[in-house]
mmCIF file of the N, C-alpha and C atoms, coordinates in Angstrom:
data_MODEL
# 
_entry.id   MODEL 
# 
loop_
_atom_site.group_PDB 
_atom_site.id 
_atom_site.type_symbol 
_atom_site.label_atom_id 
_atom_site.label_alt_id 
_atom_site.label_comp_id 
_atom_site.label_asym_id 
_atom_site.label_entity_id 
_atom_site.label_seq_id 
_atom_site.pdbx_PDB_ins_code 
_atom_site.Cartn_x 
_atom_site.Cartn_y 
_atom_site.Cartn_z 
_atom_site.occupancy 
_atom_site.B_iso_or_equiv 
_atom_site.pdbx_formal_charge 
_atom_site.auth_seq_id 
_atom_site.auth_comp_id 
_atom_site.auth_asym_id 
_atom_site.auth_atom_id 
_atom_site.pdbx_PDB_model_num 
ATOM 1   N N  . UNK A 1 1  ? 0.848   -1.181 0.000  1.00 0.00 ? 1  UNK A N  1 
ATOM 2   C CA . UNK A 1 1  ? 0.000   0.000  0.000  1.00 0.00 ? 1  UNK A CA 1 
ATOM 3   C C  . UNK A 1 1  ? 0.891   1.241  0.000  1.00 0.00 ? 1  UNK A C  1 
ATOM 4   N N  . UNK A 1 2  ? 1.067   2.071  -1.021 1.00 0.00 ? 2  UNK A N  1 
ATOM 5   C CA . UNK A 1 2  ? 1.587   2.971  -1.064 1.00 0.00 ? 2  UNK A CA 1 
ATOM 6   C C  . UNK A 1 2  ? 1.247   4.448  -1.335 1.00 0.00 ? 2  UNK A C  1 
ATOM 7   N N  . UNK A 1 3  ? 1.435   5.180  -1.597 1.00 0.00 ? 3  UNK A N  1 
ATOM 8   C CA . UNK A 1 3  ? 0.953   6.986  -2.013 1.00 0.00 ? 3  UNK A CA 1 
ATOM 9   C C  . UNK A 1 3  ? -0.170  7.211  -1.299 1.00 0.00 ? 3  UNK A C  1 
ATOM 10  N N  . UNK A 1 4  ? 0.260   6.692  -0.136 1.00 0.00 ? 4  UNK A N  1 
ATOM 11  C CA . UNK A 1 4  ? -0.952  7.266  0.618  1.00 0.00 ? 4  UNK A CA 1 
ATOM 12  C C  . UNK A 1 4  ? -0.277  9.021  1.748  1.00 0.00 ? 4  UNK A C  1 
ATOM 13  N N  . UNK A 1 5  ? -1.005  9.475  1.679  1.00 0.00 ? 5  UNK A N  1 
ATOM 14  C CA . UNK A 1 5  ? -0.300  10.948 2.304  1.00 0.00 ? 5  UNK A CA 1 
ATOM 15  C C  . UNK A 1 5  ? -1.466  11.141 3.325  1.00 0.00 ? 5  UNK A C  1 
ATOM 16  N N  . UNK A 1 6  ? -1.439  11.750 4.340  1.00 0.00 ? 6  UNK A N  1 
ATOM 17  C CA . UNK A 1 6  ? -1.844  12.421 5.622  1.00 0.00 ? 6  UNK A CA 1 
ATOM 18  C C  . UNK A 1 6  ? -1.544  13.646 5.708  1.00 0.00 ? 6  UNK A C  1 
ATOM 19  N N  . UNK A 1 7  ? -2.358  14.453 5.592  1.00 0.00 ? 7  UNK A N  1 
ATOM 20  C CA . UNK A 1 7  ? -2.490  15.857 6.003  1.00 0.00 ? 7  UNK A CA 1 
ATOM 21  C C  . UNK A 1 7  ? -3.201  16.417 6.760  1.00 0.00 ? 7  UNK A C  1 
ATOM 22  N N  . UNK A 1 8  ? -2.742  18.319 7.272  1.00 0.00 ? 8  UNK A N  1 
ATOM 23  C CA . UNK A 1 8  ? -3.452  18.479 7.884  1.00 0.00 ? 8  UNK A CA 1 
ATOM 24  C C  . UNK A 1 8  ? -4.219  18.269 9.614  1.00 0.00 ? 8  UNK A C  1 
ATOM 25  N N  . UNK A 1 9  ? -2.937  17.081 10.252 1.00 0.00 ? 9  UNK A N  1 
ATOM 26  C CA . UNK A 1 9  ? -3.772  16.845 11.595 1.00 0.00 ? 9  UNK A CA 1 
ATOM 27  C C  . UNK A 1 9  ? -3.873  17.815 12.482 1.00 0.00 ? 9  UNK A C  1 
ATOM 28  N N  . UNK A 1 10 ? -5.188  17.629 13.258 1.00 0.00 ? 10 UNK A N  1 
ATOM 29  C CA . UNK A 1 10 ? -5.944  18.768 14.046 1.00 0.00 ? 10 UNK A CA 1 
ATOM 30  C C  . UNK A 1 10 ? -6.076  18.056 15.363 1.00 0.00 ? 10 UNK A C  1 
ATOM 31  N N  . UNK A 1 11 ? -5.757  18.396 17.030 1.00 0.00 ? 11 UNK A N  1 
ATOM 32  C CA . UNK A 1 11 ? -6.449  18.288 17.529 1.00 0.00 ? 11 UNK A CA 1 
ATOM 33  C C  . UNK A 1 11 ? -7.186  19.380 18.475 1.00 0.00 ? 11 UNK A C  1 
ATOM 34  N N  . UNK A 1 12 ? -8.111  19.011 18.766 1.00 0.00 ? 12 UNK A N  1 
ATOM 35  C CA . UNK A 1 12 ? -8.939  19.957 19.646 1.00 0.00 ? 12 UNK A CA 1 
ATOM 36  C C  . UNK A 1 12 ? -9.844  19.643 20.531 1.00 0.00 ? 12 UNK A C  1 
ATOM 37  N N  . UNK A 1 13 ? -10.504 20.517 21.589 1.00 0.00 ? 13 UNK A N  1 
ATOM 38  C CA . UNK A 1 13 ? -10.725 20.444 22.861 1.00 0.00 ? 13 UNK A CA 1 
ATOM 39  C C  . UNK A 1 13 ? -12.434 21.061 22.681 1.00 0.00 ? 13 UNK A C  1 
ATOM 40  N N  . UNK A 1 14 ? -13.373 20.320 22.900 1.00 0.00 ? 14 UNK A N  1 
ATOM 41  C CA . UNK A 1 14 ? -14.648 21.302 22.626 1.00 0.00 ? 14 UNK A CA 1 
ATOM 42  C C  . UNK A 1 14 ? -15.430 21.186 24.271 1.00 0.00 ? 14 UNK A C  1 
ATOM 43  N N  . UNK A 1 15 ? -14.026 21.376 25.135 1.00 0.00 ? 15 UNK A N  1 
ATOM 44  C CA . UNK A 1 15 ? -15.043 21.732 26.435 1.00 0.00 ? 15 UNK A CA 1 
ATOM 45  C C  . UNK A 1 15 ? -15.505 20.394 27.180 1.00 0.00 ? 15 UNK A C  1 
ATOM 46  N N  . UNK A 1 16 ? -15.572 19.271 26.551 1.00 0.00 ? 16 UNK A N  1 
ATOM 47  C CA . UNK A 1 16 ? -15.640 17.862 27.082 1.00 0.00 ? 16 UNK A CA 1 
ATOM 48  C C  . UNK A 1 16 ? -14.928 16.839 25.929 1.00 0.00 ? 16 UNK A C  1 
ATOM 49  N N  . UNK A 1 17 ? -14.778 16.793 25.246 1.00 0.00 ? 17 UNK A N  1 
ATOM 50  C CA . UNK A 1 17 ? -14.313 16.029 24.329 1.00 0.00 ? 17 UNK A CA 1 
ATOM 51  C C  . UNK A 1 17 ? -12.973 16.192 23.762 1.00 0.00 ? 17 UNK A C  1 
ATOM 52  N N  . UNK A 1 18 ? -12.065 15.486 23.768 1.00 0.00 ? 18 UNK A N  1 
ATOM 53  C CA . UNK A 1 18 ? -10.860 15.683 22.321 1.00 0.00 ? 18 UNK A CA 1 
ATOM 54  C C  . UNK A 1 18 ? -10.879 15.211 21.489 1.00 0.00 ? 18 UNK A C  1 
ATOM 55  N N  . UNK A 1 19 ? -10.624 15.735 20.054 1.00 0.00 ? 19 UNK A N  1 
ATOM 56  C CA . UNK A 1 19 ? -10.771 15.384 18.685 1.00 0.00 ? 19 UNK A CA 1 
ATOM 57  C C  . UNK A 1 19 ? -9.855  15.247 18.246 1.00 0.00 ? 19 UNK A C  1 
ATOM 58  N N  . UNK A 1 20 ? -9.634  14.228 17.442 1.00 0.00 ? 20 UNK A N  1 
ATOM 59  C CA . UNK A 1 20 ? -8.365  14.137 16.311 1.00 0.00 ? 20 UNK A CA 1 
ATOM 60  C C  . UNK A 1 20 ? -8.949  13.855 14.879 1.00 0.00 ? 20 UNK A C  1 
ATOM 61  N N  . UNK A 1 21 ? -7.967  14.648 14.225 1.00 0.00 ? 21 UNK A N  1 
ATOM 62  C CA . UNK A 1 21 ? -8.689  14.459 12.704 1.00 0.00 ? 21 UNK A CA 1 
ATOM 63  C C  . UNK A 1 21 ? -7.440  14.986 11.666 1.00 0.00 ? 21 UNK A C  1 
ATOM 64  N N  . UNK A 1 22 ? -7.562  13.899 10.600 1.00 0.00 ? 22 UNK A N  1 
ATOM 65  C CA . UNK A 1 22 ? -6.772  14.011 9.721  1.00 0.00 ? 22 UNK A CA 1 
ATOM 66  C C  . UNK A 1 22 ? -7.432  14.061 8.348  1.00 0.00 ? 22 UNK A C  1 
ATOM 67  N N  . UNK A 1 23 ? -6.658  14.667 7.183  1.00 0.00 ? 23 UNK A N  1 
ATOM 68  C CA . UNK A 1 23 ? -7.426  14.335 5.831  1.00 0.00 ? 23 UNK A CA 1 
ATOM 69  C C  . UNK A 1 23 ? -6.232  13.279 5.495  1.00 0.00 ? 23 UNK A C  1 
ATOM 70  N N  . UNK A 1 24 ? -6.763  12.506 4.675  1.00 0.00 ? 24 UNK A N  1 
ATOM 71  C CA . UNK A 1 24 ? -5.925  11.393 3.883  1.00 0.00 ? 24 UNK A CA 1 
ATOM 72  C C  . UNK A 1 24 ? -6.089  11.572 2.308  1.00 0.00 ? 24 UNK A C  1 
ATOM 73  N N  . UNK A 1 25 ? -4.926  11.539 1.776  1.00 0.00 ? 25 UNK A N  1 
ATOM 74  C CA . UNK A 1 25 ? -4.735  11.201 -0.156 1.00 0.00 ? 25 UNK A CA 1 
ATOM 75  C C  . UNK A 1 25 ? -4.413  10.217 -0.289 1.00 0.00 ? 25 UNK A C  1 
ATOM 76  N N  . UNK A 1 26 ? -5.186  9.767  -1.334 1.00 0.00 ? 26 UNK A N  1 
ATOM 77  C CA . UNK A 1 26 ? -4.797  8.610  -1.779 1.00 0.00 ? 26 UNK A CA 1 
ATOM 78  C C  . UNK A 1 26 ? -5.219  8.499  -3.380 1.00 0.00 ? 26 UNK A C  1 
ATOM 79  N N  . UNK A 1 27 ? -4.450  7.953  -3.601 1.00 0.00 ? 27 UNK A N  1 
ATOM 80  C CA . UNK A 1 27 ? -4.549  8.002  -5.320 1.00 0.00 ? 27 UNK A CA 1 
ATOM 81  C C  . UNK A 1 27 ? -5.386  6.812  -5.630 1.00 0.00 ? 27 UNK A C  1 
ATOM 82  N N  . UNK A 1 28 ? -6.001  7.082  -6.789 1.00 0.00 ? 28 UNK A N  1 
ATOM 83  C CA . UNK A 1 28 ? -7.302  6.090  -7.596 1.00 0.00 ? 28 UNK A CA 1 
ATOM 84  C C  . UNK A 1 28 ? -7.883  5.589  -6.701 1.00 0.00 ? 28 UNK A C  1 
ATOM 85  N N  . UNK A 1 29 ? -8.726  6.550  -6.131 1.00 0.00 ? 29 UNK A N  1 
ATOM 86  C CA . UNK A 1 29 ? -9.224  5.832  -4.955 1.00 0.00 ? 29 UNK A CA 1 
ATOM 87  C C  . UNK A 1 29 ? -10.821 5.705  -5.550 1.00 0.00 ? 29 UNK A C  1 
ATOM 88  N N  . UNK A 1 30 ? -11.368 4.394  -5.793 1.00 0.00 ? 30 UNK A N  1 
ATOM 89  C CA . UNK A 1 30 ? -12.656 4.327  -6.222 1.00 0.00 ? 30 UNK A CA 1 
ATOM 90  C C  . UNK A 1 30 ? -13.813 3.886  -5.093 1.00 0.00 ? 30 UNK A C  1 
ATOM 91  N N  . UNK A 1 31 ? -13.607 4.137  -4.100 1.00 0.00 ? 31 UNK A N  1 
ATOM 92  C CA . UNK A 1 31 ? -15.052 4.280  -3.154 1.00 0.00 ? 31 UNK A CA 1 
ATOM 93  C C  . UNK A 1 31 ? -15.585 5.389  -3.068 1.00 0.00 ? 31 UNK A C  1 
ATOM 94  N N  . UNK A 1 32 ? -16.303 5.733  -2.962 1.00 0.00 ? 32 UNK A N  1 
ATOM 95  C CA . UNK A 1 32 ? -17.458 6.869  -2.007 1.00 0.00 ? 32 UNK A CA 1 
ATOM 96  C C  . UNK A 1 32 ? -17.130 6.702  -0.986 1.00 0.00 ? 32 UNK A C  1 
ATOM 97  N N  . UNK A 1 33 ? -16.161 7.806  -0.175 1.00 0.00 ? 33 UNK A N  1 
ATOM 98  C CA . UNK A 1 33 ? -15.941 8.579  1.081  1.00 0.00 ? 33 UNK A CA 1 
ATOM 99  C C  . UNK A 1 33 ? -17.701 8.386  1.762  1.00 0.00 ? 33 UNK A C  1 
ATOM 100 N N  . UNK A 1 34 ? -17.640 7.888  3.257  1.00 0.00 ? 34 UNK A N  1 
ATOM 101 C CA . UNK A 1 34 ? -18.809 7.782  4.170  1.00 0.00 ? 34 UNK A CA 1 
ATOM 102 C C  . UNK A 1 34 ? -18.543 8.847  5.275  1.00 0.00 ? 34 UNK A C  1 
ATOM 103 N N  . UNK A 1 35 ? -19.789 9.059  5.828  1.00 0.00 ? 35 UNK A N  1 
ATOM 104 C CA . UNK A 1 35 ? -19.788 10.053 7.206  1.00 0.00 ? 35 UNK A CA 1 
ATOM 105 C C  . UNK A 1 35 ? -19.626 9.573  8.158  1.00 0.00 ? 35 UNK A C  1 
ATOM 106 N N  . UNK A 1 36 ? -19.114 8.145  8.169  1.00 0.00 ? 36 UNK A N  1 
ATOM 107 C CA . UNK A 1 36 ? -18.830 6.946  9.288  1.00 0.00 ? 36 UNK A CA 1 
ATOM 108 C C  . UNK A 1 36 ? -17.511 7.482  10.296 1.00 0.00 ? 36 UNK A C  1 
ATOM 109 N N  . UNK A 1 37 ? -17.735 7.360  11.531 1.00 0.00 ? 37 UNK A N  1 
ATOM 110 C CA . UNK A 1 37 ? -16.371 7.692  12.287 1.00 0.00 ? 37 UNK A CA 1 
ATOM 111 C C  . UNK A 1 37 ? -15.980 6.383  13.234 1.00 0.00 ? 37 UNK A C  1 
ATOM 112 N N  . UNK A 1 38 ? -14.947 6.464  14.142 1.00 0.00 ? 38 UNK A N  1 
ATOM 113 C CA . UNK A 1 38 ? -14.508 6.087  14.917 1.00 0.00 ? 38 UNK A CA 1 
ATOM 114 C C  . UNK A 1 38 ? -14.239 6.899  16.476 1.00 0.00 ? 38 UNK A C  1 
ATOM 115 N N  . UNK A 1 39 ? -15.043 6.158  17.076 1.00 0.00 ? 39 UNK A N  1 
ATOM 116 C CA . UNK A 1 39 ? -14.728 6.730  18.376 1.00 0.00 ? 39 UNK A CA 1 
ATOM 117 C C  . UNK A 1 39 ? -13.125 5.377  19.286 1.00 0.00 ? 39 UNK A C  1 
ATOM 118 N N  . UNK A 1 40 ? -12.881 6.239  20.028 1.00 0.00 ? 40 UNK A N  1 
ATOM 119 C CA . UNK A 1 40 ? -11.293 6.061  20.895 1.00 0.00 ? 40 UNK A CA 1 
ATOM 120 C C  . UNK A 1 40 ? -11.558 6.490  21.952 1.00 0.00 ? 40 UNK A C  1 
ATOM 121 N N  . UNK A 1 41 ? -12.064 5.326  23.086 1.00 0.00 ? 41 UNK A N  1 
ATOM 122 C CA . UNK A 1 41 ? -12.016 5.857  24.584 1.00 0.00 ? 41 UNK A CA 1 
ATOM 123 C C  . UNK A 1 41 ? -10.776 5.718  24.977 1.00 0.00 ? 41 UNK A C  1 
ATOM 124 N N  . UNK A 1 42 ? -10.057 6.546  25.551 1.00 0.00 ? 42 UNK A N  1 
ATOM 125 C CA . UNK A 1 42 ? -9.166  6.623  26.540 1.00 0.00 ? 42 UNK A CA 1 
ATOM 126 C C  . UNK A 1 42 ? -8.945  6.716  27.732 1.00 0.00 ? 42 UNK A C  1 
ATOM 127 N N  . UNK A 1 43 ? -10.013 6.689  28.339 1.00 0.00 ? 43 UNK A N  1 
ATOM 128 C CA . UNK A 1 43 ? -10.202 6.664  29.889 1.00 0.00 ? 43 UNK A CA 1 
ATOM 129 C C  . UNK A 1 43 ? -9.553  8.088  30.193 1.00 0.00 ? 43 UNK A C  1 
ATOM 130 N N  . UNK A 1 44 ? -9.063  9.004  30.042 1.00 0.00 ? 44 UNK A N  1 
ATOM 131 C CA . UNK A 1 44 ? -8.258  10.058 30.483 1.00 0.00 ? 44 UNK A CA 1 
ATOM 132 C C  . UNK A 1 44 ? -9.287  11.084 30.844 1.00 0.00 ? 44 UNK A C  1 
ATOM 133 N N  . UNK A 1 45 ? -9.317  11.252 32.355 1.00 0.00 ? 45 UNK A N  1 
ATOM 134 C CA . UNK A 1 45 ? -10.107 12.276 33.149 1.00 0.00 ? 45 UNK A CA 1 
ATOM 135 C C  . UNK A 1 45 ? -9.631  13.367 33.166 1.00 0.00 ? 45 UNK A C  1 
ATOM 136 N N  . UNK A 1 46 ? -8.181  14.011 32.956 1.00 0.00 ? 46 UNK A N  1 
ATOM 137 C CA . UNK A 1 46 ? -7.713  15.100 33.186 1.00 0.00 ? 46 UNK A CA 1 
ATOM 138 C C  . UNK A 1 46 ? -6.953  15.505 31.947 1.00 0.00 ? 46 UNK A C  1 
# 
């Protein structure tokens, strides 16, 4: 798996939550992109 690129990472704080988010390239990419996510508990209280 190759030419794949990552750009762009963000994280941020909305007051209860942290976000991470990246855009990804990837060449000839023939799916339809979904609004599907992933959640990541971390247990981290502070």
């Amino acid at each position: 798996m190759g030419g794949i690129k990552y750009i762009n990472p963000r994280c941020s704080f909305d007051g209860l939550n942290w976000w991470i988010s990246v855009g990804v390239e990837y060449p000839d990419n023939t799916e339809i992109p979904t609004s599907e996510g992933i959640g990541i508990d971390l247990g981290v209280e502070n």
